[in-house]
C-alpha positions in Angstrom: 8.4 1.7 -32.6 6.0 4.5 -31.6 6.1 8.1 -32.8 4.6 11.1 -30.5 4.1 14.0 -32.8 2.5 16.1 -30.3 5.8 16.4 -28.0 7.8 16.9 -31.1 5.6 19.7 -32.4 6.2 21.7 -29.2 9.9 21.9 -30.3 9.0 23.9 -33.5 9.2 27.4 -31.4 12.5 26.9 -30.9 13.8 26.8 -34.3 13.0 30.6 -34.4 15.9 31.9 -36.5 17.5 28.9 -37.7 18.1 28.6 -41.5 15.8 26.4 -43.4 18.2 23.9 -43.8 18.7 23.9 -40.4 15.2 23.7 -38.5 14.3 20.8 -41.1 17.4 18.7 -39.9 16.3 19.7 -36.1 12.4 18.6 -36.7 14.0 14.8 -38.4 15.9 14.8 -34.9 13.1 15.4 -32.7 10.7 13.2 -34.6 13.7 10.3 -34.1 14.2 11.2 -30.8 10.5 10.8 -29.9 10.8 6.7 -31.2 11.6 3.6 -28.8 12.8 0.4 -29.5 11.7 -2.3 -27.3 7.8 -3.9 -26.8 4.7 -1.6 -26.2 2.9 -2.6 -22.9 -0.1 -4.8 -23.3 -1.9 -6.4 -20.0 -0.5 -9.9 -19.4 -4.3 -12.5 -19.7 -5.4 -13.7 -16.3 -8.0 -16.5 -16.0 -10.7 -15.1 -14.4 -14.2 -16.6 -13.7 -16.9 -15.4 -14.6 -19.1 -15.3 -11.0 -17.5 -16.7 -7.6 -18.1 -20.2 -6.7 -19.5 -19.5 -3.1 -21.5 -16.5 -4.7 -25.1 -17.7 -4.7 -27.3 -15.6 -2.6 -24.8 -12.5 -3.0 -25.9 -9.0 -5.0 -23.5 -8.0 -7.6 -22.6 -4.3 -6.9 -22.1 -1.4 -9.8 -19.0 0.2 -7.9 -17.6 3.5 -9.7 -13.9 2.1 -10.0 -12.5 5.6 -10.9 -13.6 7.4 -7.5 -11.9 7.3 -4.3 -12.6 4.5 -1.7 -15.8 5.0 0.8 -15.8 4.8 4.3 -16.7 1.4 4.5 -16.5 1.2 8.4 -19.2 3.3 9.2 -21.4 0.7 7.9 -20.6 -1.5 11.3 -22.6 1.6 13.4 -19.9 2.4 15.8 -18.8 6.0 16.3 -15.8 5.0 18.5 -14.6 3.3 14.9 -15.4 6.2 13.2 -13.3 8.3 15.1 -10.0 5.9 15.3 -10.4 5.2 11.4 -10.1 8.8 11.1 -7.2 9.3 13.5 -5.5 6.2 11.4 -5.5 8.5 8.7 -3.7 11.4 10.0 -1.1 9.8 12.8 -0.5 6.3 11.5 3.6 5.8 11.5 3.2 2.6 8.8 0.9 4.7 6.3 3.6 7.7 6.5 6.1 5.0 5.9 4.1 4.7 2.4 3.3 7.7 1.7 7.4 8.6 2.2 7.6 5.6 -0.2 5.5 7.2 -2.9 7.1 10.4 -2.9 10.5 8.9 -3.4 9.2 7.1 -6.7 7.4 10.1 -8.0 11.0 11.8 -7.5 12.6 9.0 -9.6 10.3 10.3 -11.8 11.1 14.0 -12.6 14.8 12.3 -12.7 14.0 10.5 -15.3 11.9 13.2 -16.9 14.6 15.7 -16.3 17.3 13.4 -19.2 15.3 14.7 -21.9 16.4 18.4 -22.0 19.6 19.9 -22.1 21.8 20.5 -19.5 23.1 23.8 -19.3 25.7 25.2 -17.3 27.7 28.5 -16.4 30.9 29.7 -14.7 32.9 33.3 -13.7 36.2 33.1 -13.4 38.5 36.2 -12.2 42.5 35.5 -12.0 44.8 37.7 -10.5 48.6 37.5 -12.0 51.8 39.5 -12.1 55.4 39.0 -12.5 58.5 40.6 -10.1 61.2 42.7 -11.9 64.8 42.0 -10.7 66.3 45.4 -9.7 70.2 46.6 -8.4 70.8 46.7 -4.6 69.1 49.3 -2.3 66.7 49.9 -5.4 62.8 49.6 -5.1 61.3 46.6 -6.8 59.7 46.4 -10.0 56.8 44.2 -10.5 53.5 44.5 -12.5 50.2 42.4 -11.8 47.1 41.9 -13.9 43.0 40.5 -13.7 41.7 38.2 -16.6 38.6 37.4 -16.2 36.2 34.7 -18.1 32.6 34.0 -18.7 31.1 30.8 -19.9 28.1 29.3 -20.6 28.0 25.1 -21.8 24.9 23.1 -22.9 25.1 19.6 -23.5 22.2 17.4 -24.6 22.1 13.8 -25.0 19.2 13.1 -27.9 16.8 9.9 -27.3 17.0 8.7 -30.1 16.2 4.7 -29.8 14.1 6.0 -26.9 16.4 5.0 -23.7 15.4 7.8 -22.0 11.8 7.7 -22.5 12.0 3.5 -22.0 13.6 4.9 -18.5 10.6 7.3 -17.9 8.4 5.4 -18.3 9.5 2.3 -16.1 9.9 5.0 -13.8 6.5 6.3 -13.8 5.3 2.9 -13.4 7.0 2.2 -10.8 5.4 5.3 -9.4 1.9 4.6 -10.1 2.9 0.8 -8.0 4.0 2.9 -5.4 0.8 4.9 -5.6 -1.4 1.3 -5.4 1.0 0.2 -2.7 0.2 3.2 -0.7 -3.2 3.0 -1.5 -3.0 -0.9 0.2 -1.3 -0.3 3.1 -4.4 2.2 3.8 -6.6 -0.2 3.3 -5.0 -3.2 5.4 -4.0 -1.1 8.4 -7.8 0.5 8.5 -8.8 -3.5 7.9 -6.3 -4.3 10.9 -8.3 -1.9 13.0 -11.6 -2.6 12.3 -10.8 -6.1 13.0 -8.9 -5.2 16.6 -11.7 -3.3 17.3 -14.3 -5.7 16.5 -12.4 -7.9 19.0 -12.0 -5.9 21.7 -15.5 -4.9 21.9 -16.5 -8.4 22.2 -14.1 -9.0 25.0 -16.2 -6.7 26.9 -19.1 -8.7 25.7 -17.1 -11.9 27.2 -15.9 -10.1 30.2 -20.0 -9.0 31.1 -20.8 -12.1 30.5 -18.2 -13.5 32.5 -18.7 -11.1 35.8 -22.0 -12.0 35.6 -21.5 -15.6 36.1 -18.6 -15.0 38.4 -21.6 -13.0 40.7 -23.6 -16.0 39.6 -21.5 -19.1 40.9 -20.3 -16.7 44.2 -23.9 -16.8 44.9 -24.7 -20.4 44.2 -21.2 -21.4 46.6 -22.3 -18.9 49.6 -25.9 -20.8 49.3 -24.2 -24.6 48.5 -22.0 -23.5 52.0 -24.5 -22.5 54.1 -26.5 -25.8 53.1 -23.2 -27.6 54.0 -23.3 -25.5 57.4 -26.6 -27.3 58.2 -25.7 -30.7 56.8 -27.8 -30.5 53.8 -25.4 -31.2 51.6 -22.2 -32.9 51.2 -18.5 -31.5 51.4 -17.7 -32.5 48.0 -20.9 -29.8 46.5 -18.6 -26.7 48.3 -15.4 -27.8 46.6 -17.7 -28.2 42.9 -18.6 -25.0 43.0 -15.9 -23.3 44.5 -14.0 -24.8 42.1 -16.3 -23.7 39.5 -16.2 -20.2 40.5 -12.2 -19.8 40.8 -12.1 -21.3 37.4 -14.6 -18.4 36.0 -12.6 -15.9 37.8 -9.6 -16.8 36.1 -11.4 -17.2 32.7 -12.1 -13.4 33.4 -8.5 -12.1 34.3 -7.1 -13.9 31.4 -9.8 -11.9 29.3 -8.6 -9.2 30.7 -5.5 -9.4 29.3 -6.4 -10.4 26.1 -8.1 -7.0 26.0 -5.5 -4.6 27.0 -3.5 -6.3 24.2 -6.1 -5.2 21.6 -6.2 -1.7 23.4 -2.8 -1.5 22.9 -2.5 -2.8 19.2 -5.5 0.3 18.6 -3.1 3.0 20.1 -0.2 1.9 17.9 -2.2 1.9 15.0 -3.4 5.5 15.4 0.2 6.0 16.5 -0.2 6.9 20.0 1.7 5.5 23.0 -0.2 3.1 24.7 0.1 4.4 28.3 -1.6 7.8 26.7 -4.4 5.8 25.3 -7.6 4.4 26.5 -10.9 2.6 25.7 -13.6 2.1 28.1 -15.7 -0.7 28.0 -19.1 0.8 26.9 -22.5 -0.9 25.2 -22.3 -2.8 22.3 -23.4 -1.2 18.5 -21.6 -2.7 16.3 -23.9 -4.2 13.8 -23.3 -6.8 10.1 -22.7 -4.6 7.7 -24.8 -4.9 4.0 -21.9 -6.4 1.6 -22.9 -6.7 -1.6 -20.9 -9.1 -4.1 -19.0 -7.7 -6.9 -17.9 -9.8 -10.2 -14.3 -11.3 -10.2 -12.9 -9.1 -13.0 -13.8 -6.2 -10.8 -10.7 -7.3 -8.6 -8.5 -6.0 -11.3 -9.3 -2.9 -10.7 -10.7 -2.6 -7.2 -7.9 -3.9 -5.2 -5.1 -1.9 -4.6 -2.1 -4.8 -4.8 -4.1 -6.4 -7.8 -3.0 -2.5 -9.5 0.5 -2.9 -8.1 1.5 -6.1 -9.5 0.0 -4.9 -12.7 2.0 -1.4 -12.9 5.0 -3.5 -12.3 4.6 -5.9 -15.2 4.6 -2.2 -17.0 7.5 -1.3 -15.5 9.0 -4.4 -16.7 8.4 -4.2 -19.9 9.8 -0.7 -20.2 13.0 -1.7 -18.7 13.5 -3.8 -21.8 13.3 -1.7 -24.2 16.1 0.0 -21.9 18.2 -2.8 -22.2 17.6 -3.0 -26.3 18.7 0.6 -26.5 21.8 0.1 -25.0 22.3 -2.0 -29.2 22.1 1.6 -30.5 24.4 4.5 -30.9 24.1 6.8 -28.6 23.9 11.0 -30.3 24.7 13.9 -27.6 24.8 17.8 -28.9 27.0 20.1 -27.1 28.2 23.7 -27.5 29.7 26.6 -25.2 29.5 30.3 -25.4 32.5 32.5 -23.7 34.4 35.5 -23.1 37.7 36.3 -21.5 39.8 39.3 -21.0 41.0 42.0 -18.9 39.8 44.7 -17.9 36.1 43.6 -17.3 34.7 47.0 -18.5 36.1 45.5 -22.0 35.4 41.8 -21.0 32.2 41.4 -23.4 33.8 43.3 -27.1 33.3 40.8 -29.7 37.0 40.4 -30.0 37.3 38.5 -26.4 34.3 35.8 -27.7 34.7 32.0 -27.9 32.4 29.9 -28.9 32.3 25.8 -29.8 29.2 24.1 -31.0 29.6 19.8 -31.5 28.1 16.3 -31.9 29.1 13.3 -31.0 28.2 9.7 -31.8 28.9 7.4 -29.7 28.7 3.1 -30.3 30.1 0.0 -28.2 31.8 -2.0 -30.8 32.3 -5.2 -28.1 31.3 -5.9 -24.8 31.7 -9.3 -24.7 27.8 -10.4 -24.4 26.9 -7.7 -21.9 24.5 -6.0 -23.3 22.5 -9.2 -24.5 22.6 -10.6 -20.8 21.3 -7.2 -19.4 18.2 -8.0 -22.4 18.0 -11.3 -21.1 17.8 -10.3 -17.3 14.9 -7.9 -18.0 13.1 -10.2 -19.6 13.4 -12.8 -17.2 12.5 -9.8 -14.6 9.5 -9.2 -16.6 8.4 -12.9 -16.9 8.8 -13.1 -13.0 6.3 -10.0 -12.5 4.1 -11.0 -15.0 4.2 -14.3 -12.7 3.6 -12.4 -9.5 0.7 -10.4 -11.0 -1.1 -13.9 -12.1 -0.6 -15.1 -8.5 -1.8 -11.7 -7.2 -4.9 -12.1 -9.1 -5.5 -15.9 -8.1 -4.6 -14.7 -4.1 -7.2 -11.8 -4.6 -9.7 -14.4 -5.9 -9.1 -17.2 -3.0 -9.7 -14.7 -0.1 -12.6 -13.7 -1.3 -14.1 -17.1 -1.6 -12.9 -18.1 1.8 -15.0 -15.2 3.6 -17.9 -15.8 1.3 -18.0 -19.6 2.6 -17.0 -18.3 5.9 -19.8 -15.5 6.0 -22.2 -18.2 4.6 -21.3 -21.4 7.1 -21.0 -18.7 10.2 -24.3 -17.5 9.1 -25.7 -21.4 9.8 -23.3 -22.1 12.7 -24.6 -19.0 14.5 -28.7 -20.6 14.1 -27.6 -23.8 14.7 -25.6 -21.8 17.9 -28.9 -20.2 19.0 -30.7 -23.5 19.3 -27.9 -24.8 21.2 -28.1 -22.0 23.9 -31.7 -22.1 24.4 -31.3 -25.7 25.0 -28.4 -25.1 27.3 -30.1 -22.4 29.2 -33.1 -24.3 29.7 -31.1 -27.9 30.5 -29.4 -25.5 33.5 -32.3 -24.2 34.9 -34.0 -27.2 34.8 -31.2 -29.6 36.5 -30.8 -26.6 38.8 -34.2 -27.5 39.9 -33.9 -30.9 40.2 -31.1 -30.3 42.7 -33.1 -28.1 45.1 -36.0 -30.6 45.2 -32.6 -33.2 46.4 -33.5 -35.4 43.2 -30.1 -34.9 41.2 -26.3 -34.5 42.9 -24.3 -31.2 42.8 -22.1 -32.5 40.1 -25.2 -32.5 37.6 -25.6 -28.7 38.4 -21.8 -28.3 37.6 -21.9 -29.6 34.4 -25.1 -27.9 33.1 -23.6 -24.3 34.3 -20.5 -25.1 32.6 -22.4 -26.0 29.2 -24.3 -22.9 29.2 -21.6 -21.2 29.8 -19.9 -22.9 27.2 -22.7 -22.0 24.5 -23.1 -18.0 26.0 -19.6 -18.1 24.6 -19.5 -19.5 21.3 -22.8 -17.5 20.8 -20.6 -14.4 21.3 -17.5 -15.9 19.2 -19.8 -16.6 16.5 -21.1 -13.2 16.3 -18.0 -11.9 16.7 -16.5 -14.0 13.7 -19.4 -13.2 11.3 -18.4 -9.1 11.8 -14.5 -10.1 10.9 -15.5 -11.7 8.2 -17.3 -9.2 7.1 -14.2 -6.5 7.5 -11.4 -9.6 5.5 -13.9 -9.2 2.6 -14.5 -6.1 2.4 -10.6 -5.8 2.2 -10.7 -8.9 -0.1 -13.2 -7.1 -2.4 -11.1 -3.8 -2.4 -13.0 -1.6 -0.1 -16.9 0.1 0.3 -20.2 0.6 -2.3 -21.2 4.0 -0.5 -21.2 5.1 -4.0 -17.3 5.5 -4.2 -14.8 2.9 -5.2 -12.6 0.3 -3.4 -9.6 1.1 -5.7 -7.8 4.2 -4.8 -5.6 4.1 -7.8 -6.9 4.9 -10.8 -4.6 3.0 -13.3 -3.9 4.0 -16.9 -6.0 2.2 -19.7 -4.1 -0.7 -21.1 -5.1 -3.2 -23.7 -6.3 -6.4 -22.7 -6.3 -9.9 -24.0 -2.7 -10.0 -25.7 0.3 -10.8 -25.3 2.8 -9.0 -22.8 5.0 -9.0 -24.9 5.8 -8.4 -28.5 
């Protein structure tokens, strides 16, 4: 049970002209008022490690937690991002969803707020009344009519005692920092979502160059492998290889095509714009690996947004028991009302026309056949299932970042081991592409070699391309940027560590 002396010492003004007796009965019922049955919060123990297991080679970063999050794209070098990160941020239709979201919670609580002061109330009332004389025949009727009017003013105030109330505000306000985390995630996945769409439609145009060229390629090689044919150098079957080859490029490109309209689309949705209004040209390639340096494990508790959501709703767990234990408790509501009535209303307010009532009342359930200890029971269980969902939270936020650490490291390996491929590939093409011209290998051995180089241009570019979207999943693993500003854009309260949840 916890005792805040500071809210109940800004009551004392308004004993002002009680008796003595009087303000020192008011003062015991504020300092009650002010206690709460029911556990204090503690942060439920998490097993974290002390480094990551795919961290070797990686610089831990000093983040400042408190701050808001950087501007982690503009680390890939692409203006074009820049831009749509920033029109994300203004027109995005999911992120208002959130932000609609978190407004609504922080509502809930000045609701809750709102139950610890009184409630007062007032009403007019003017009544019109008058009563018809019976009179002989042929005589004019004699009737007299009169205006009563009323004034009152009611207060009614239910007293926290066992701390219901404050048990309420403060699930409530948990609940509203959650929202605040869970509005501060959705940021962060839907700019993640458009880094990564962007990353992939810029390297479609970096598959699409590469695949024009070799469609102007292979239409070359075809018009020369049919006019050799034309002057029975060379055989039918060398026409049909390569046009083969070169309708099979062509279609390689269309399809690409189509990938990358997709990805234009997704892009205008995301910025909230329709996609027949919306347009990116294919233009030079600038996106660059960004520097990522490693954070610590324990850093995830505060860095990442729905790490700091689960937590805040372990808190507003917890609260809600102490709800439910209050309900074991009488409950103590003040309540009073100040009138006048009379007629006319010149004379409305003499002191002779006053009523006033002033009251308490206690108020106790005597049997509810096990209700109340089933409502303790399902909070608790509620709270054990968030406590639960935090633990797993924590464990998901550690997994993804050791899969893009290995990813990062093996794509790092695959992409050298990729480069020696294509220089081998390049020079295996030209080479059996010489050997063909001096007529000492067949057509088919050309086919094959173009088709492997081909083969290797392309996971060359899908290598490079999956290094950079790795790089944008961690970054979202590890909570955001290290321009000097933070990844977690909620700033949680401080909580105690290392102890039980629960009392």
């Amino acid at each position: 049970m916890t005792t805040d002396l500071t809210t109940s010492a800004q009551w004392i003004p308004a004993f002002a002209g009680m008796t003595k007796r009087g303000a020192y009965a008011a003062l015991l019922i504020g300092l009650l008022s002010s206690c709460a049955v029911g556990p204090d919060y503690v942060r439920p123990t998490t097993d974290i490690p002390a480094s990551f297991k795919e961290q070797a080679g990686w610089k831990v970063a000093a983040p400042n937690d408190a701050a808001p999050r950087g501007a982690w794209w503009q680390d890939f070098n692409d203006p074009t991002l820049d831009n749509l990160q920033d029109r994300l941020l203004q027109t995005n239709q999911s992120l208002r969803v959130a932000e609609a979201n978190y407004r609504q919670a922080t509502a809930l609580t000045d609701q809750a707020q709102s139950q610890l002061f009184p409630t007062v109330g007032a009403s007019f009332d003017a009544t019109r009344s008058g009563t018809a004389n019976s009179a002989p025949t042929g005589a004019p009727s004699n009737s007299t009519a009169r205006t009563s009017y009323r004034a009152n003013a009611t207060a009614n105030w239910d007293i926290d005692l066992w701390g219901r109330i404050r048990r309420s505000i403060e699930a409530q306000d948990e609940s509203a920092l959650a929202s605040a985390a869970d509005l501060a995630n959705a940021r962060l996945s839907l700019q993640a979502q458009l880094a990564s769409a962007y990353v992939q439609l810029r390297f479609q145009d970096e598959f699409q160059r590469l695949l024009d060229t070799t469609v102007e390629a292979y239409a070359r090689s075809l018009q020369i492998t049919q006019n050799q044919y034309n002057v029975g150098l060379v055989a039918r079957s060398d026409v049909d290889q390569a046009e083969t080859q070169l309708a099979q490029t062509q279609a390689q490109a269309i399809a690409n095509q189509r990938s990358r309209a997709q990805l234009e689309h997704a892009i205008a949705v995301l910025v909230g714009t329709a996609p027949a209004d919306f347009t990116l040209k294919p233009t030079t390639m600038t996106l660059r690996m960004p520097p990522i340096p490693m954070a610590l494990p324990s850093t995830l508790l505060e860095r990442r947004p729905d790490v700091a959501s689960a937590e805040r709703r372990v808190a507003s767990a917890n609260a809600e028991i102490g709800v439910a234990i209050a309900a074991w408790f009488p409950d103590l509501s003040l309540s009073g009302s100040y009138g006048v009535s009379g007629s006319p209303i010149s004379k409305l307010f003499r002191a002779s026309n006053v009523a006033w009532s002033a009251g308490a009342s206690v108020a106790e359930t005597i049997f509810d056949a096990g209700a109340r200890s089933a409502r303790i029971d399902q909070a608790r269980a509620a709270y054990d299932g968030t406590v639960a969902q935090y633990r797993l939270t924590v464990l998901g936020a550690l997994a993804q970042v050791e899969d893009q650490l290995v990813a990062l490291d093996t794509l790092k390996r695959q992409g050298e081991a990729q480069a020696i491929a294509l220089r081998a590939a390049r020079s295996a093409e030209q080479s059996i592409i010489d050997q063909y011209r001096a007529g000492r290998v067949a057509y088919t051995s050309v086919v094959q070699a173009q088709a492997q180089a081909l083969q290797a241009e392309q996971s060359s570019i899908t290598v490079r391309q999956n290094q950079l979207l790795a790089a944008v999943v961690l970054i979202q693993a590890l909570g955001g940027g290290w321009d000097g500003t933070s990844a977690g854009a909620v700033v949680q309260p401080a909580a105690k560590t290392d102890a039980s949840a629960r009392k």
